[in-house]
C-alpha positions in Angstrom: 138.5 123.8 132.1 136.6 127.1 131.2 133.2 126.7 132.4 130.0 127.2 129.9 132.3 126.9 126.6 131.1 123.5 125.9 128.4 122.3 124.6 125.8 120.0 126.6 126.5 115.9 126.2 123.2 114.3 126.0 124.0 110.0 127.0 120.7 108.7 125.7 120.9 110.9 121.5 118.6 108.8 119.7 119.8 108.3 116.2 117.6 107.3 113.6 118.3 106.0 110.3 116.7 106.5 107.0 116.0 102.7 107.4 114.0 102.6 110.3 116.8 101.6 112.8 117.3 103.5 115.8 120.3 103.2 117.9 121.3 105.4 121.4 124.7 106.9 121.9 126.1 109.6 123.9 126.2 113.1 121.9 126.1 116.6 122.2 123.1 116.7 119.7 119.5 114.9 121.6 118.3 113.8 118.0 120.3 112.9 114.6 118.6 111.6 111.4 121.0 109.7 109.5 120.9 107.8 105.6 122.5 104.8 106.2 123.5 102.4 109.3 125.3 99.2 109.8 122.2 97.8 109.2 121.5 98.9 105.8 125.1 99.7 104.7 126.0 97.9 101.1 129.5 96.5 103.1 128.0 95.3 106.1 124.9 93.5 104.4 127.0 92.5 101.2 123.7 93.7 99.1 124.5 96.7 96.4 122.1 99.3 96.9 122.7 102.7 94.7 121.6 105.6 96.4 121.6 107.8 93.6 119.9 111.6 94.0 121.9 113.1 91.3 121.2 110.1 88.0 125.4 110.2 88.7 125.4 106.2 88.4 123.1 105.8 85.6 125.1 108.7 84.0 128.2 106.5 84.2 126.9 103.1 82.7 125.7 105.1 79.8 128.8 106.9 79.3 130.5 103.2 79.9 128.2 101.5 77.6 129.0 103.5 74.7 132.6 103.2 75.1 132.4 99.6 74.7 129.7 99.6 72.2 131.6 101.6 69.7 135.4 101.7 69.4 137.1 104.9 68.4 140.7 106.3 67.8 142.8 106.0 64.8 142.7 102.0 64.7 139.4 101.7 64.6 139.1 104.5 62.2 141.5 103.0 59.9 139.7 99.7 60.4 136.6 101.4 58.7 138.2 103.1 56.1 139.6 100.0 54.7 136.0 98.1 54.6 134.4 101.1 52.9 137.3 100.6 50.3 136.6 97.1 49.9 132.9 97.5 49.3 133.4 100.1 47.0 135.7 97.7 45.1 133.7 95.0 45.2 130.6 97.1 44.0 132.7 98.7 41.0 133.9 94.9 40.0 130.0 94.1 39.9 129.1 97.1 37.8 132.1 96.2 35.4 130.4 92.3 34.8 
């Protein structure tokens, strides 16, 4: 093995997560600052938690929300064509008595 290629391997690394958690593991880095942990992980605690910098969820369950709100494509389309043609036939039947 070449000697001075690699880098230094530190036993006690404190890692600390955004949670407050610190754990020690061997690493070549002393310190590392981390977002989540087993601790505070949504699979390991079974709580959702959205970490969100970017509105990218939010984005989404508008986006969703109006697809289910209103319907489009040529069925639904249709569908509204043929009430506005009833109303307009029942409005001209009214006018005519």
């Amino acid at each position: 093995m070449k000697k001075a290629i690699h880098p230094n391997y530190t036993p006690n690394a404190k890692i600390t997560c955004a949670c407050g958690k610190v754990y020690e593991i061997g690493s070549t880095s002393p310190e590392i600052q981390i977002e989540l942990c087993a601790a505070c992980h949504p699979f390991y605690t079974g709580k959702q938690k959205i970490i969100d910098t970017a509105r990218r969820v939010e984005k989404f369950q508008e986006r969703a929300a109006l697809k289910t709100g209103a319907k489009t494509g040529k069925k639904a389309k249709a569908a509204k064509r043929s009430a506005q043609k009833v109303a307009k036939r029942e409005e001209k039947e009214k006018s005519e008595a």
